[in-house]
RODO-2510 file (C-alpha; in nm, 4 decimals, decimal comma):
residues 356
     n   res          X          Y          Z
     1     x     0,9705    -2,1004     1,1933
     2     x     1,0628    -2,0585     0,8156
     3     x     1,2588    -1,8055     0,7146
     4     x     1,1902    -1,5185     0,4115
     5     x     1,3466    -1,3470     0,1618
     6     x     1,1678    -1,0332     0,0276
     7     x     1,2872    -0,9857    -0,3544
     8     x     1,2485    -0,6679    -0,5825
     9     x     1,2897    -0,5293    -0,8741
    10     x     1,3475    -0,1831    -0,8833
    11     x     1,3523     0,1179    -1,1169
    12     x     1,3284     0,5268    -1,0404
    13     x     1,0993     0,4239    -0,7141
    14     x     1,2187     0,6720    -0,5038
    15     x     0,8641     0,8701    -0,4343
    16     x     0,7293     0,4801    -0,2884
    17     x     1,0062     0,2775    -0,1867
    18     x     1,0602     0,3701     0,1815
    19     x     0,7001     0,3237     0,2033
    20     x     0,6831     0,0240     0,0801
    21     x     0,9986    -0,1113     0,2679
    22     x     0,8693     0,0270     0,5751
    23     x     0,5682    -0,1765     0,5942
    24     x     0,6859    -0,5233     0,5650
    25     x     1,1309    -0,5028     0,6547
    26     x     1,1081    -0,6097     1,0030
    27     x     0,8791    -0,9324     0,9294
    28     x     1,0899    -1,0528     0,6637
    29     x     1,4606    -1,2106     0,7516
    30     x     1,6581    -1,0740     0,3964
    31     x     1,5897    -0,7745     0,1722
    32     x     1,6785    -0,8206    -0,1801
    33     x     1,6841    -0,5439    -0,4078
    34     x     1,7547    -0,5777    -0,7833
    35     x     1,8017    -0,2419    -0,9367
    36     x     1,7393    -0,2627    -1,3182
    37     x     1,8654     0,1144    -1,4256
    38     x     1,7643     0,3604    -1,1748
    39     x     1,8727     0,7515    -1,1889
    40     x     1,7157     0,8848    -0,8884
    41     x     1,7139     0,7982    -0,5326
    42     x     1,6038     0,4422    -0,5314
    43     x     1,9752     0,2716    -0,4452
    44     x     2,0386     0,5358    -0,1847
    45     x     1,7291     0,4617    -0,0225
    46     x     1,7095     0,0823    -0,0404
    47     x     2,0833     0,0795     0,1025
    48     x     1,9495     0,1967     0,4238
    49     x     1,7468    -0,1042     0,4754
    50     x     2,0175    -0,3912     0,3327
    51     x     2,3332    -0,4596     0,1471
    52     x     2,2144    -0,6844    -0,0859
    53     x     2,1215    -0,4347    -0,3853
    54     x     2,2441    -0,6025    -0,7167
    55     x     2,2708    -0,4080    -1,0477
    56     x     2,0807    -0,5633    -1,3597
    57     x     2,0543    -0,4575    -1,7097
    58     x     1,7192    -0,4637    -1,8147
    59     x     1,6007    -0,7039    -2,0911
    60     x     1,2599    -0,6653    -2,1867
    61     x     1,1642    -0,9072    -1,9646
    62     x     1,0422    -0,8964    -1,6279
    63     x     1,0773    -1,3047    -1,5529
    64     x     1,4699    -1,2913    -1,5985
    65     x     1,4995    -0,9814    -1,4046
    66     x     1,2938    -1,1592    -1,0965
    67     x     1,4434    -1,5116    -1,1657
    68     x     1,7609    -1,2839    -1,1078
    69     x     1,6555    -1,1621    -0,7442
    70     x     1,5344    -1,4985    -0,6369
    71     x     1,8395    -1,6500    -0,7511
    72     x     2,0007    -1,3993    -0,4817
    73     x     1,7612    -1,5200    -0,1730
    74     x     1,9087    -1,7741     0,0604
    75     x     1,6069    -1,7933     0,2836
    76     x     1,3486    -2,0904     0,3019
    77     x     1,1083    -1,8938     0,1379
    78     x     1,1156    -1,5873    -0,1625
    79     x     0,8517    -1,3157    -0,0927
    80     x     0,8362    -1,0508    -0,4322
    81     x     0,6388    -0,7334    -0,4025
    82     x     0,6184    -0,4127    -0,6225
    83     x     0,7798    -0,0903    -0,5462
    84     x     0,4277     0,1232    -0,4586
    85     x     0,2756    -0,1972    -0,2979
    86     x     0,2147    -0,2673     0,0607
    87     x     0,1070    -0,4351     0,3693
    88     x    -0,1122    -0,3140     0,5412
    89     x    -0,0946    -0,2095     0,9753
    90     x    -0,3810    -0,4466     0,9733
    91     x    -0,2158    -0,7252     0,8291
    92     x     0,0946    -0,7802     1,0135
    93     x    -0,0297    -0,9759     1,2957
    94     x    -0,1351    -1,2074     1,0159
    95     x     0,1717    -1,2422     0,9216
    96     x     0,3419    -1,2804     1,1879
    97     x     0,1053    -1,5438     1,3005
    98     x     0,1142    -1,7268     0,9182
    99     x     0,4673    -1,7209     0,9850
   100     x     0,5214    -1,8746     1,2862
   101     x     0,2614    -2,1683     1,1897
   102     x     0,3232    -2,2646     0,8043
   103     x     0,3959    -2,6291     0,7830
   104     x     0,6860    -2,7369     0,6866
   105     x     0,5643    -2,8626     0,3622
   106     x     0,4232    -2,5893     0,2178
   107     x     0,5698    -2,4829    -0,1432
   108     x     0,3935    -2,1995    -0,2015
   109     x     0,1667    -1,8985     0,0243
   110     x    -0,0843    -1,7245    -0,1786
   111     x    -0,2143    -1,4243    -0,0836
   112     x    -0,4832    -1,1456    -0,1937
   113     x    -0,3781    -0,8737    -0,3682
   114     x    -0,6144    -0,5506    -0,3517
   115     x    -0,5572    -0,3147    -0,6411
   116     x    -0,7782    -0,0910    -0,6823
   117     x    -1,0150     0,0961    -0,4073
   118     x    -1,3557     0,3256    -0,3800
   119     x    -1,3747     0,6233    -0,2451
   120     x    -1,3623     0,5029     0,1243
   121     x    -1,0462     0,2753     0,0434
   122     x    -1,2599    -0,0141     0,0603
   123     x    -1,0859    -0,2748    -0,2181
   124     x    -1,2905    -0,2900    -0,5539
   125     x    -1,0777    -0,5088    -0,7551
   126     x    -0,8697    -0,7880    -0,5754
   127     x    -0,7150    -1,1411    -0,7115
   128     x    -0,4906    -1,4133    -0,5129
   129     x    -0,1211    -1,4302    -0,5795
   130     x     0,1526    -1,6553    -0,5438
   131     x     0,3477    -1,4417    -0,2596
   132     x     0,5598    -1,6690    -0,0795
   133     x     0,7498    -1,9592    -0,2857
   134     x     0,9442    -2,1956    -0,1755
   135     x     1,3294    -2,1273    -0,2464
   136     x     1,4600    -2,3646    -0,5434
   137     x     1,5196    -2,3981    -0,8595
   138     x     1,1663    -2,5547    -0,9428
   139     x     0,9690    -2,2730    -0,9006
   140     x     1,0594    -2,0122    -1,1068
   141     x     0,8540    -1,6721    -1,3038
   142     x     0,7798    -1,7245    -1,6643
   143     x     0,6513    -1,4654    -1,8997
   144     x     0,8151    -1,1653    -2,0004
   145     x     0,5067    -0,9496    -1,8926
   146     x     0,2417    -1,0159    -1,6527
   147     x     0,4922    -1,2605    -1,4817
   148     x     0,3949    -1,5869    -1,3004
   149     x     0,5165    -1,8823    -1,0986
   150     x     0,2915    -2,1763    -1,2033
   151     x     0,0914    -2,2361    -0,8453
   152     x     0,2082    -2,6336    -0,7673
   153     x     0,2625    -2,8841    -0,5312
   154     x     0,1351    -2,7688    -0,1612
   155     x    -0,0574    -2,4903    -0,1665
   156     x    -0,1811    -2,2773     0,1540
   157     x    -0,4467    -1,9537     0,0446
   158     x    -0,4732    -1,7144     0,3075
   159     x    -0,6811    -1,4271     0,3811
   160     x    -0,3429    -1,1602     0,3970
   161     x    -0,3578    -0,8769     0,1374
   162     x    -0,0945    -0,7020     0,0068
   163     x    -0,2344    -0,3758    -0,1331
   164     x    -0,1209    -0,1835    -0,4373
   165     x    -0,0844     0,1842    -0,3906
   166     x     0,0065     0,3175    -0,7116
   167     x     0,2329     0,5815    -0,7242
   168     x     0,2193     0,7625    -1,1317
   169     x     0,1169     0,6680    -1,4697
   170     x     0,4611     0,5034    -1,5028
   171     x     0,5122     0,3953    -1,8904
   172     x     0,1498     0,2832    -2,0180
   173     x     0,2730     0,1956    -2,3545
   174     x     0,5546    -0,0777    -2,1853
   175     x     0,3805    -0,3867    -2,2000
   176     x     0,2329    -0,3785    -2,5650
   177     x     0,5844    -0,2080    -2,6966
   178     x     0,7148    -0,5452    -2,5081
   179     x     0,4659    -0,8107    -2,6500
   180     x     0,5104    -0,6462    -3,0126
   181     x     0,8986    -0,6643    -2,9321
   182     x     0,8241    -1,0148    -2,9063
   183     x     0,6571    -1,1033    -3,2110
   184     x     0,8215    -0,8798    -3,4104
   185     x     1,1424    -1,1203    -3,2773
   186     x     0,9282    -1,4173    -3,4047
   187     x     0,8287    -1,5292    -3,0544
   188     x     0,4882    -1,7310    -3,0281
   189     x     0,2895    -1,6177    -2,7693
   190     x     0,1759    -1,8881    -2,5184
   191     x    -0,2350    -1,8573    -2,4198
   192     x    -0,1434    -1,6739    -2,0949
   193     x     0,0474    -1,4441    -2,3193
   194     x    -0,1865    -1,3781    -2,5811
   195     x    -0,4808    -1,2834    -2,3451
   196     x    -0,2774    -1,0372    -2,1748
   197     x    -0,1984    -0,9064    -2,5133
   198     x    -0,5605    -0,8887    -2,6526
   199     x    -0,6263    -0,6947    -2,3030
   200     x    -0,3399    -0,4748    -2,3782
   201     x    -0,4411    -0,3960    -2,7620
   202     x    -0,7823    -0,3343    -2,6164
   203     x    -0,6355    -0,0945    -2,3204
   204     x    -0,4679     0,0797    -2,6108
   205     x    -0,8110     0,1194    -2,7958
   206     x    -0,7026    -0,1438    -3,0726
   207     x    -1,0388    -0,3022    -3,0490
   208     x    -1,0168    -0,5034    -3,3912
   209     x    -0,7428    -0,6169    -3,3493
   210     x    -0,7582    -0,7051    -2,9815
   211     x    -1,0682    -0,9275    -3,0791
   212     x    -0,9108    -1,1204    -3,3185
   213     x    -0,5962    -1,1813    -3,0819
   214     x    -0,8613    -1,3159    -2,7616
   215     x    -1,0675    -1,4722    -3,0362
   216     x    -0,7856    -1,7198    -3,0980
   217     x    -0,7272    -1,7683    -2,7702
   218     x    -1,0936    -1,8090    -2,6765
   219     x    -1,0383    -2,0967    -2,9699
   220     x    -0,7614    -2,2808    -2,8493
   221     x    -0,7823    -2,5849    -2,5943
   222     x    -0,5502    -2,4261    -2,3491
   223     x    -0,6180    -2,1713    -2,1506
   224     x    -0,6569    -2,1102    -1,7451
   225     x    -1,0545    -2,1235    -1,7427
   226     x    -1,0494    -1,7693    -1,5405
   227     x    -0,8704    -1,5744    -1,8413
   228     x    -1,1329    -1,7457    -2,0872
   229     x    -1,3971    -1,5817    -1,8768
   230     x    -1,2416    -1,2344    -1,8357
   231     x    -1,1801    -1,2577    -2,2529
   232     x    -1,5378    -1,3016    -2,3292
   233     x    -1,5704    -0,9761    -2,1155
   234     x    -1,2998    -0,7955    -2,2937
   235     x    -1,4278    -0,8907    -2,6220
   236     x    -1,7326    -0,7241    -2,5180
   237     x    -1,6032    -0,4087    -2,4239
   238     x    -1,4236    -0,3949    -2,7708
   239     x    -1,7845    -0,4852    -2,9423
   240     x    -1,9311    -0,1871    -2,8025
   241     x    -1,6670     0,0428    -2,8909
   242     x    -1,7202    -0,0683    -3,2363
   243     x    -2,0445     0,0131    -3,2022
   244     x    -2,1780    -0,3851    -3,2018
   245     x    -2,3983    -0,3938    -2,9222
   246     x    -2,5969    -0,7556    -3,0178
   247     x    -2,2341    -0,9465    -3,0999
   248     x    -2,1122    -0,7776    -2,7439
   249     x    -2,4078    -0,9339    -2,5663
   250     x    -2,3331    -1,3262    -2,7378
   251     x    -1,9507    -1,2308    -2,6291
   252     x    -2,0526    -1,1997    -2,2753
   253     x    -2,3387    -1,5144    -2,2907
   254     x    -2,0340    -1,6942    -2,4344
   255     x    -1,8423    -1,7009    -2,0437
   256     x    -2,1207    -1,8911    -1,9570
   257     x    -1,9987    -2,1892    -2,1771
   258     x    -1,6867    -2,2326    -1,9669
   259     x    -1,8093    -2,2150    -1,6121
   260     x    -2,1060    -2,1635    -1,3592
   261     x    -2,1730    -1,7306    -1,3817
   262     x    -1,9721    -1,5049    -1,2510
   263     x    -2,1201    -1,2254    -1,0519
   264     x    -1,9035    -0,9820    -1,2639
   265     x    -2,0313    -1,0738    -1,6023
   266     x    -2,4119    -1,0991    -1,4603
   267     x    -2,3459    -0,7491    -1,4033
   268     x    -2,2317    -0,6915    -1,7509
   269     x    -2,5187    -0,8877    -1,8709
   270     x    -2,7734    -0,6808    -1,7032
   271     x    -2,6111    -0,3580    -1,7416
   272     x    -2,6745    -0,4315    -2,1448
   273     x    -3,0243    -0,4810    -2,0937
   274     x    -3,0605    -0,2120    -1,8613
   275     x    -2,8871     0,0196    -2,0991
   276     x    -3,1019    -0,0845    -2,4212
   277     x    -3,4577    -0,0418    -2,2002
   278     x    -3,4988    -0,3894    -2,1428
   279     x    -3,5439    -0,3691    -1,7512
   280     x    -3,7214    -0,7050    -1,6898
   281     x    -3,4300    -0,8914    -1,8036
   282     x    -3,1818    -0,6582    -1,6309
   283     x    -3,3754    -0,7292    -1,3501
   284     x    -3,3237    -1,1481    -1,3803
   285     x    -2,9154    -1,0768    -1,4532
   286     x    -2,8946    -0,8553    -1,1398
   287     x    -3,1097    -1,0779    -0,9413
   288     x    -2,8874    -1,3955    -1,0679
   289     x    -2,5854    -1,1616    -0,9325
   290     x    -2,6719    -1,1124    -0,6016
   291     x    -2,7589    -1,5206    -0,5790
   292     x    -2,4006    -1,6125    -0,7469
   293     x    -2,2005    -1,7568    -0,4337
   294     x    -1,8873    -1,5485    -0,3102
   295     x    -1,5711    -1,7886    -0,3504
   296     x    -1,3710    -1,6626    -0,0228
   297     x    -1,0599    -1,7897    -0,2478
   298     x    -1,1533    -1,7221    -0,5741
   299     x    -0,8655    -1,8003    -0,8269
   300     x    -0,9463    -1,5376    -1,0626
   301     x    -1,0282    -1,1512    -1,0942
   302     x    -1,2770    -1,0580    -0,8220
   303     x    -1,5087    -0,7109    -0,8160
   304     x    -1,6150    -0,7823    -0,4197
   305     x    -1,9186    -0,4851    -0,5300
   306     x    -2,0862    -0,7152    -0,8011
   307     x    -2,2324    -0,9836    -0,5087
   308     x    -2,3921    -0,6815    -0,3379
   309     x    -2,3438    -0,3175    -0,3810
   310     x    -2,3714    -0,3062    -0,8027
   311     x    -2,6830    -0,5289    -0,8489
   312     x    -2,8886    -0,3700    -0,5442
   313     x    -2,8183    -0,0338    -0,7057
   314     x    -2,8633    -0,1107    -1,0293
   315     x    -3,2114    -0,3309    -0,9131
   316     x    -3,3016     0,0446    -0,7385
   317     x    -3,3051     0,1950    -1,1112
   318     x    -3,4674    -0,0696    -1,2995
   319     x    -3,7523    -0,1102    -1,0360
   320     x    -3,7939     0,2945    -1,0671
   321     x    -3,8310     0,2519    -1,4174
   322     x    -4,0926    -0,0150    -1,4551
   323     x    -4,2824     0,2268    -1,1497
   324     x    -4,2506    -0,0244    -0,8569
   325     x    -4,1440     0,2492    -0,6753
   326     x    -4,1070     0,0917    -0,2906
   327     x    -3,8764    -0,1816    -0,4274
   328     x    -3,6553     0,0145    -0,5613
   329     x    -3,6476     0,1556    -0,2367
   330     x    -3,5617    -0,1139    -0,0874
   331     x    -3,2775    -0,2106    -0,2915
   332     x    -3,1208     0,1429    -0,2746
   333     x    -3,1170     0,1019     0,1160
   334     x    -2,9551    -0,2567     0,0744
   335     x    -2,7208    -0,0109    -0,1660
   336     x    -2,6441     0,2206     0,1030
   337     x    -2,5948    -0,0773     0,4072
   338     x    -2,3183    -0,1837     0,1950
   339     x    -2,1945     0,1761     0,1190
   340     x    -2,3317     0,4497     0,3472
   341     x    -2,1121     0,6905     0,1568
   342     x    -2,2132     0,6129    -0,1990
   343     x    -2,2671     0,9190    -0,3738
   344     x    -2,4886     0,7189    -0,6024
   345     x    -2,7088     0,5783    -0,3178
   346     x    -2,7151     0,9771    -0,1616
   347     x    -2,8674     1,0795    -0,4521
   348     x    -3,1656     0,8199    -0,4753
   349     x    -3,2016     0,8488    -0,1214
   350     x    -3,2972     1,2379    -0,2131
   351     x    -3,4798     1,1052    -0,4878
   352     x    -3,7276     0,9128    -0,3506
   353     x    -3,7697     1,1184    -0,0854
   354     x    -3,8888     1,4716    -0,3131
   355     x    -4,2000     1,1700    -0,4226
   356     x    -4,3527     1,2243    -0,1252
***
């Protein structure tokens, strides 16, 4: 059975740490913690689970820093998680059970990774992670922000979730102070790079100038296929905060030119339609939603709710509107069978029932 070594980077964690620690210590075989300036709690409480907490001076760059704790691992395999994430009571007989039956040859474990929730805890937003790698030198994190390990040679998905409870606002202004840090330095951003900055100038409400950072990198050859999608989507979002509803519609048909639909940007697709009156084509984008197959390993950004719950609801209201009154209906119950406790699908439900 292969051994792992869980490695973190740390800072002022003290309100999530024991939580997190708690969850996974006793299926893991080493605890690294790499504490990168902490003045609270956080080394006092991650010395009560292990004795390997290392001091590191922070650099602006969250790939050294983890580079650092892997570096400190002497298990077969390095397992990273955040400070407020965790795993799950549900999970751990997972994986245990991944554990004790990963071949020998596997390089790297990727898992999902839940980040965001509804109101019931049900995951909303969820993407697959590199989670356990292989311990040498040839996998290692690159990128200063949004941090990665390359996925290479043999790869094993599995259906584990880590979940990310966040714990604060933390510092919202990190990333782009990092990325402008960066160029400022005369650093070239690499196409991974500059789509996380476009989506950070756009999080920041930067709109024309995070268009003209994703346009280039909607323009270059290179580029994961997944981030050119999302970037036609972003773009969008920035359109219609500028007020350019037509040129945000061509940004979303534009994914289309890189891969089969997504659900997600059908969704966008009708919701512009649906929002400018134009219900009959709203319907066809919703309807082409709810057809668009679920990947049960998707590689990229995932909104579970746009296969099912979002288009069934959204086909309730345009139905209503064009006065087919039963199907809409029926699409609000298909609503509610995937989410009994949407206040959304409450409310039709007391709709349509004051029409008789």
């Amino acid at each position: 059975m292969p051994t792992i070594s869980l490695c973190m980077i740390v800072k002022n964690e003290e309100a999530c740490i024991a939580r997190c620690l708690d969850s996974v210590a006793e299926l893991v075989d080493e605890i690294i913690i790499v504490d990168t300036g902490s003045n609270d709690r956080t080394v006092e409480i991650v010395s009560g689970y292990t004795s390997h907490v290392y001091q590191y001076s922070w650099r602006d760059d969250f790939s050294q820093a983890r580079n650092y704790s892997f570096s400190q691992a002497s298990m077969d395999y390095c397992m990273w998680m955040d400070a407020d994430d965790i795993l799950e009571e549900t999970e751990k007989e997972k994986f245990l059970q991944l554990k004790q039956s990963l071949s020998s040859d596997t390089d790297m474990v990727m898992m999902k990774y839940n980040t965001s929730f509804d109101e019931a805890g049900k995951p909303s937003f969820s993407y697959f992670r590199e989670r356990w790698i292989r311990n040498c030198a040839q996998y290692r994190w690159i990128g200063a922000v949004h941090e990665v390990i390359p996925p290479c040679g043999r790869i094993v998905y599995s259906d584990i979730a880590i979940c990310h409870k966040k714990e604060g606002t933390g510092d919202p202004d990190r990333n782009l102070r990092i990325y402008k840090k960066m160029i400022a330095e005369g650093k070239e951003l690499d196409p991974r790079q500059q789509y996380y900055y476009g989506r950070e100038l756009y999080y920041h409400k930067q709109y024309e100038e995070a268009v003209l950072v994703l346009e280039r990198f909607l323009q270059a050859e290179a580029g994961w296929v997944e981030n050119k999608i999302e970037a036609c989507s972003v773009c969008a979002h920035c359109y219609y905060k500028m007020g350019q509803d037509q040129t945000a519609l061509l940004a979303l048909l534009r994914s289309l030119s890189f891969d089969l639909p997504r659900a997600e940007l059908c969704c966008d697709i009708g919701r512009h339609f649906l929002e400018h009156g134009d219900f009959h084509n709203a319907i066809y984008w919703y309807e082409t939603a709810l057809r668009t197959p679920k990947k049960e390993y998707a590689d990229g950004f995932t909104l579970p709710d746009c296969h099912d719950y979002v288009p069934y609801l959204q086909l309730c209201v345009c139905y209503d509107r064009v006065g087919e009154q039963q199907k809409a209906r029926e699409y609000n119950e298909k609503a509610g069978a995937c989410k009994p406790y949407s206040p959304a699908y409450l409310y039709n439900r007391q709709y349509f029932d004051s029409l008789q």
